[in-house]
N, C-alpha and C positions, 0 to 999 in steps of 0.2 A: 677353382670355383670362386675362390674370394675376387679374385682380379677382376673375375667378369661379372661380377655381383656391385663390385664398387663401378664400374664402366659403365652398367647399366643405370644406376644410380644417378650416375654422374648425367647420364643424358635423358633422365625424365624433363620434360620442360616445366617450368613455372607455373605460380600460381597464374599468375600475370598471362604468362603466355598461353595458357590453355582459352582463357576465357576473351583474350584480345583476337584469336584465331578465328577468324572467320566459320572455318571449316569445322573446328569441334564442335563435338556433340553437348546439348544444354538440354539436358532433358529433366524431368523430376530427382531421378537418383544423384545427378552432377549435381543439383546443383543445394539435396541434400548434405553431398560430402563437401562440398565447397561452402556450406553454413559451418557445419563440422569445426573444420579449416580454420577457417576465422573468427571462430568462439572461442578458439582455445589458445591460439596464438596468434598476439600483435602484430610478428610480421609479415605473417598472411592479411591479417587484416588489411594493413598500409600496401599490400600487392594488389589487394583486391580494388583500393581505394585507388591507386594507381592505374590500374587496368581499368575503373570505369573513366578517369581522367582520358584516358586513352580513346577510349570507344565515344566517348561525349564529343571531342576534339574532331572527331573522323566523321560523323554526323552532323556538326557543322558547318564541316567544306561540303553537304553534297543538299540536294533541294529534300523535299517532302519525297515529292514523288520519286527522286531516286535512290531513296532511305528501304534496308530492306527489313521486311516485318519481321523477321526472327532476330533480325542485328537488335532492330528496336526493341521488341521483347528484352530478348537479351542485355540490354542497358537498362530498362524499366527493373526488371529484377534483381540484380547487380547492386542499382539504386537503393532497392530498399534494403538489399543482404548489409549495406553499410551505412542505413539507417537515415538515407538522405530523401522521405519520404514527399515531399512537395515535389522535386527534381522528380523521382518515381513515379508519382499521379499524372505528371504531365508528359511524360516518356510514355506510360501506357495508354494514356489519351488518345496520343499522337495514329496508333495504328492498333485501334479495339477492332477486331475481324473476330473470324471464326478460329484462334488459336488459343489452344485450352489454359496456357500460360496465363495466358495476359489475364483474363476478365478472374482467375485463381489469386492472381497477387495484387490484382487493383481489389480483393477481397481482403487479404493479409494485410493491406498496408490501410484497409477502412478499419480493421481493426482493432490496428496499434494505434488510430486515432479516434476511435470509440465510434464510429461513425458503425453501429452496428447492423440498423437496418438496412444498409446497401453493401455491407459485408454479407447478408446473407443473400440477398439479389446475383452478386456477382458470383457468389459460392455455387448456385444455380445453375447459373450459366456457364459457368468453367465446369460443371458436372457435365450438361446437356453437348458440351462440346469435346466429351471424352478425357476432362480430367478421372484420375482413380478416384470411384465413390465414396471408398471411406476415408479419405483425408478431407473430402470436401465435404463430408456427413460431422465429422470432426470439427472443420470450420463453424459448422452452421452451430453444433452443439455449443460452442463458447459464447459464437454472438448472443444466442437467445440466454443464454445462464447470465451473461452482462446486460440484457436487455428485464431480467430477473422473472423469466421464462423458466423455471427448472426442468419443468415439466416436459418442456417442446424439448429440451437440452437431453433429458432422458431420452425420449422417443426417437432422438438421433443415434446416441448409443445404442439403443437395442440395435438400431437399426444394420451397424457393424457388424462383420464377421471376418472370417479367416486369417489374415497376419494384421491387418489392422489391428485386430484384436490383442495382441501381443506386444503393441507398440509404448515406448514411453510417453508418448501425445495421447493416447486412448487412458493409460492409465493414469494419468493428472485429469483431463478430463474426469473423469469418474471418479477422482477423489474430489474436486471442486463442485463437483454437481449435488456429492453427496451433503456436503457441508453446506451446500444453501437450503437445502432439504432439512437436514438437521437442525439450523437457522428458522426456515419459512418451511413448516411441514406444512405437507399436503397429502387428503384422503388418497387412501390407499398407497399409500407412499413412508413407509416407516422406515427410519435412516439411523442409524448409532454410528457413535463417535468413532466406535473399533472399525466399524466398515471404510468409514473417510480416512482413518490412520494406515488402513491395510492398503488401500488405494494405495494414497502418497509415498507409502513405504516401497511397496513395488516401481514405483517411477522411478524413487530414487537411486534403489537397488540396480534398477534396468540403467540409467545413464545418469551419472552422481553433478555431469555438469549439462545438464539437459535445465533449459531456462524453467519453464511448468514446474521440473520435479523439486528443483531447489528451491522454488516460490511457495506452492503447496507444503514444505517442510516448514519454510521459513514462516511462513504464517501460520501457523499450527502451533510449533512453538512459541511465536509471539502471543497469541490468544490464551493459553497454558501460563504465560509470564515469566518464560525461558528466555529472558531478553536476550542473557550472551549467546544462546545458541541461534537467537532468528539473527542478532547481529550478524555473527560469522557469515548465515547464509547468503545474506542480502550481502556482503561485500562481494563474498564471489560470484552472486550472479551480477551484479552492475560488472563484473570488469568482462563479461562475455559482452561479443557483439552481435545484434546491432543493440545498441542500449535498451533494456528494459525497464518502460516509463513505472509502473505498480511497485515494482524493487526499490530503484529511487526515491518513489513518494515515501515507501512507509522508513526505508534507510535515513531519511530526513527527519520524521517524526522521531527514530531510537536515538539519531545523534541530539536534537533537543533534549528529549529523557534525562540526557546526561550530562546536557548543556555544553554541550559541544556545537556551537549556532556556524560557525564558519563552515564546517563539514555538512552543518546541515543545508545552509546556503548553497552550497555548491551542488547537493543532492539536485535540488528545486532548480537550476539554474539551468543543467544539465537535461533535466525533463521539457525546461522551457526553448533550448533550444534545440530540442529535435520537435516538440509541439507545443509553439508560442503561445496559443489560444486555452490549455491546461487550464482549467477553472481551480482546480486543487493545489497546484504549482503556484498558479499566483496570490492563491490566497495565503499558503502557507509559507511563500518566501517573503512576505511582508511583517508573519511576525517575530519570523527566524530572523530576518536584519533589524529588527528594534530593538530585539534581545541584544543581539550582538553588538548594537552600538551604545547599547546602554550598559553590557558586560553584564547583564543579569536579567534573568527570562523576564516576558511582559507580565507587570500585576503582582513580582514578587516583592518583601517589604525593602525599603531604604530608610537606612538610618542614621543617625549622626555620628562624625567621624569620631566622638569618645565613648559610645556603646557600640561601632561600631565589631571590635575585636572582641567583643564581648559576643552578641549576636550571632555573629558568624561563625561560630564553635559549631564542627558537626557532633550532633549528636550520637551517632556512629562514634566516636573518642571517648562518649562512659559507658560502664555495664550496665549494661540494659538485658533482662529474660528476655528469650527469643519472642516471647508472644507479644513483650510490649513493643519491640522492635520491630514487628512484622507490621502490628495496628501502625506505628508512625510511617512506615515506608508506605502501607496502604494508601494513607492520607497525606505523602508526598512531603510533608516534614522532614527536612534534612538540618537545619540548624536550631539553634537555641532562638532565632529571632523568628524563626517559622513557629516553635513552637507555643513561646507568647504570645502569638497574635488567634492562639486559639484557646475556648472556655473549656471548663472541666462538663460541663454539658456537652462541649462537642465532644471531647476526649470520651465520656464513657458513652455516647450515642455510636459510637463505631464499632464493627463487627469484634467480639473477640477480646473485648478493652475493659475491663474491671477495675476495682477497688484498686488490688493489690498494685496495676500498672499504672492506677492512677499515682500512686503510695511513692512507684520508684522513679514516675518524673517530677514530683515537686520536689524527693530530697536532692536531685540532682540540679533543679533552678533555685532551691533554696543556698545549697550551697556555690553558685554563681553569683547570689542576690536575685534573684528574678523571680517573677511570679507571674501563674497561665491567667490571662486575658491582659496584658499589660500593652500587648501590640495593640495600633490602630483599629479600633471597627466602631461601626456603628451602637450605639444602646438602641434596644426593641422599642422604648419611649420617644426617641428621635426619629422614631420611622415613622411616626404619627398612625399609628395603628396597632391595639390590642394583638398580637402574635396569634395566642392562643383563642383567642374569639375566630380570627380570621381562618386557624387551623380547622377551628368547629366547623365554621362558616362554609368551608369549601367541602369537609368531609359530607355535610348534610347535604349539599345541592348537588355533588358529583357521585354519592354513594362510593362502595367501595370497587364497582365495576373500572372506574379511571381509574383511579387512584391507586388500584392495586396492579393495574398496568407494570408490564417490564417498560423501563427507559428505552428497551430495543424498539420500542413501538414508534417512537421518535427515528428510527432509521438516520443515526447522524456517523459524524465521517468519524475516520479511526483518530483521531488526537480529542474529539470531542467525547466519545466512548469512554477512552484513555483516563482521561480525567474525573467524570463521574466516578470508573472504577475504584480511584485514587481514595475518591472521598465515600466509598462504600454506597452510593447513592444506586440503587437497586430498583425501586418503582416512579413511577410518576411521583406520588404521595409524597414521596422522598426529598422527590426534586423541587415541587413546589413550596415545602418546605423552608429551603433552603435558598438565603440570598444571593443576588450576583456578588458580593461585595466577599462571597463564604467562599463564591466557586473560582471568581478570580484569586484569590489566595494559592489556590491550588499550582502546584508545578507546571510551567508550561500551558498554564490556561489564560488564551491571549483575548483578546477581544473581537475578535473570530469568528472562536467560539461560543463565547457570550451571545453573542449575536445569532448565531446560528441556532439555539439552544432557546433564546426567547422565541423567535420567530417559528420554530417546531411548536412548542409549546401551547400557542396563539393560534396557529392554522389548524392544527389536529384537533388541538381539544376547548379553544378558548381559554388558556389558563396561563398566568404569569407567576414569574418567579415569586417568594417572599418580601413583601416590602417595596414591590412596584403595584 
């Protein structure tokens, strides 16, 4: 038995070869296992990557008209299983007919490039042309949840039955859906945490390297401030294929975190080259290479080469009670020079932050020589404006209806969230509050997001930072 067990082994054909085959079948399930394949192992990928080499080459020597539509399909598809989605668009262009394929993955691959409205167009139409309902009901539910649709995204799931229903794509759907609910409730619609967690947890359970199930973890825990745990996850979903741009983007923001900019550069680069036009990519690898070439995040302090070694002492190196140490990580303070450049006003305006932790970081700047507000900043006199008249000022004309606003009502990206959270900045009131000169200080807060943050501010509510 074993002899002819390894014989048959031996004469399965290749990746390569199944799909350079004219004759073999590419149907839904093939070409399920052949994502499979190549998510999990490199040198399927590189067969795969070889095999559409092959079929692109064979296509060329022959005209349009003597190009056969399921070869074409079959190379469109192919395209995108290895992430080469411009090549893909233009492969399924080539021969859009009545085959349920094509108009299914020219929907997959509008996707993965946010192009969501004509992801649900074509999800339609690969229905109407006998794709399986509930992958394409599936499809539609992501676009409209990206299109920030919960609700349409729901009404697709119900819409679901029989194995679908059992699948790892249904069930990340349905934890992503819940979590924008939970996010952006809506009547008749009540969502808890435990239900989003119960989701994601069955995805993960169901396939551990399924792209959805490790995303939905991985961002769960991030949001939670399990960094090392959403770390791990985003590392091993970016090394599945075809690359997943969301993994990347936020992998880029945790390696900043920790000022790691090269890693994070590479994150952003990666995004931009399988989608050049990435508004997020290129905003955020402008301020990951500044960082990196100045070896120190944007906005964070510089100081002279003989207070230097002074300054730069992590504060992490004295005892510190856990609670004064959690207020400083809050507020992104990792050195002695991060710490001066903040007042004992900021120190006990932060969540959690008392007397007694005020008590244990002067004696530990005392005994450095140093003393909190010594860093750079503005005086409230120099800003040529009363602080607190202006605090009055804005409280009397906006009532407490703004002002008591979540920052979420600003709807800004994840590094500018990031940051706020740093500095315990919880309502509008909060925010306006507080100067740009306060928010740049913070960890990894570039000019970006300054920008990004004024400009929310301004269009939503008429309202500017402190001291503009």
């Amino acid at each position: 038995m074993e002899i002819i067990k390894s014989s048959l082994s031996a004469a399965e054909p290749s990746l390569k070869d199944r799909v350079v085959n004219p004759g073999a079948t590419f149907g839904p399930s093939n070409i399920k296992q052949l994502s499979q394949e190549i998510s999990r192992d490199p040198v399927k990928f590189s067969e795969l990557q070889e095999a559409v080499a092959e079929l692109s080459a064979k296509q060329a020597e022959q005209s349009p008209e003597e190009r056969s539509p399921s070869e074409t399909v079959k190379l469109g598809v192919c395209e995108y299983l290895v992430g080469d989605y411009d090549a893909a668009v233009q492969t399924l262009a080539e021969k859009n007919d009545g085959d349920a394929l094509n108009p299914f993955y020219r929907a997959k691959i509008a996707l993965r490039l946010g192009r969501n409205e004509d992801a649900i167009a074509c999800f339609n139409k690969a229905e109407k042309a006998g794709y399986p309902k509930g992958d394409c009901a599936l499809g539609r539910a992501e676009a409209y949840r990206a299109l920030g649709k919960s609700i349409e995204s729901v009404n697709e799931l119900d819409s679901i039955s029989g194995e679908t229903e059992q699948t790892v794509e249904y069930f990340y759907q349905r934890g992503a859906t819940t979590a924008d609910l939970i996010t952006n409730p809506d009547d008749g619609y009540t969502k808890t945490p435990e239900e989003m967690i119960n989701w994601y947890e069955r995805a993960y359970e169901t396939d551990r390297n399924n792209p959805g199930a490790l995303f939905g973890m991985a961002l769960e825990n991030e949001r939670r401030g399990n960094d090392d745990e959403a770390l791990a996850l985003y590392q091993r979903l970016v090394c599945l294929n075809p690359t997943y741009v969301g993994a990347l983007i936020n992998l880029g923001l945790l390696y900043e975190d920790r000022e790691n900019y090269e890693e994070a550069v590479n994150c952003y680069k990666r995004v931009l080259d399988t989608d050049p036009t990435n508004v997020k990519a290129q905003m955020y690898i402008k301020d990951a290479e500044a960082s990196l070439n100045r070896g120190r995040s944007t906005g964070r302090q510089r100081y002279t080469s003989a207070a230097k070694s002074i300054y730069d002492k992590q504060v992490s190196d004295y005892e510190l009670s856990a609670r004064a140490r959690k207020a400083l990580q809050t507020m992104g303070i990792e050195t002695l020079g991060d710490l001066c450049s903040h007042t004992e006003k900021e120190l006990l305006a932060t969540k959690n932050f008392g007397d007694s932790s005020l008590d244990e970081i002067k004696r530990i700047l005392d005994d450095a020589g140093l003393r909190l507000g010594t860093g750079p900043q503005h005086d409230e006199a120099d800003l040529g404006f009363d602080a607190d008249a202006a605090e009055a000022g804005a409280d009397s004309l906006l009532g407490d209806s703004v002002l008591s606003k979540s920052v979420d009502e600003l709807n800004l990206t994840v590094r500018a969230k990031k940051c706020l959270s740093r500095k315990d900045i919880r309502t509008i009131g909060e925010l306006v509050r507080t100067t740009a000169e306060d928010l740049m200080s913070s960890k990894n807060f570039g000019v970006t997001s300054l920008n990004e943050i004024k400009k929310k501010l301004n269009d939503l509510f008429g309202l500017k930072l402190k001291g503009e």
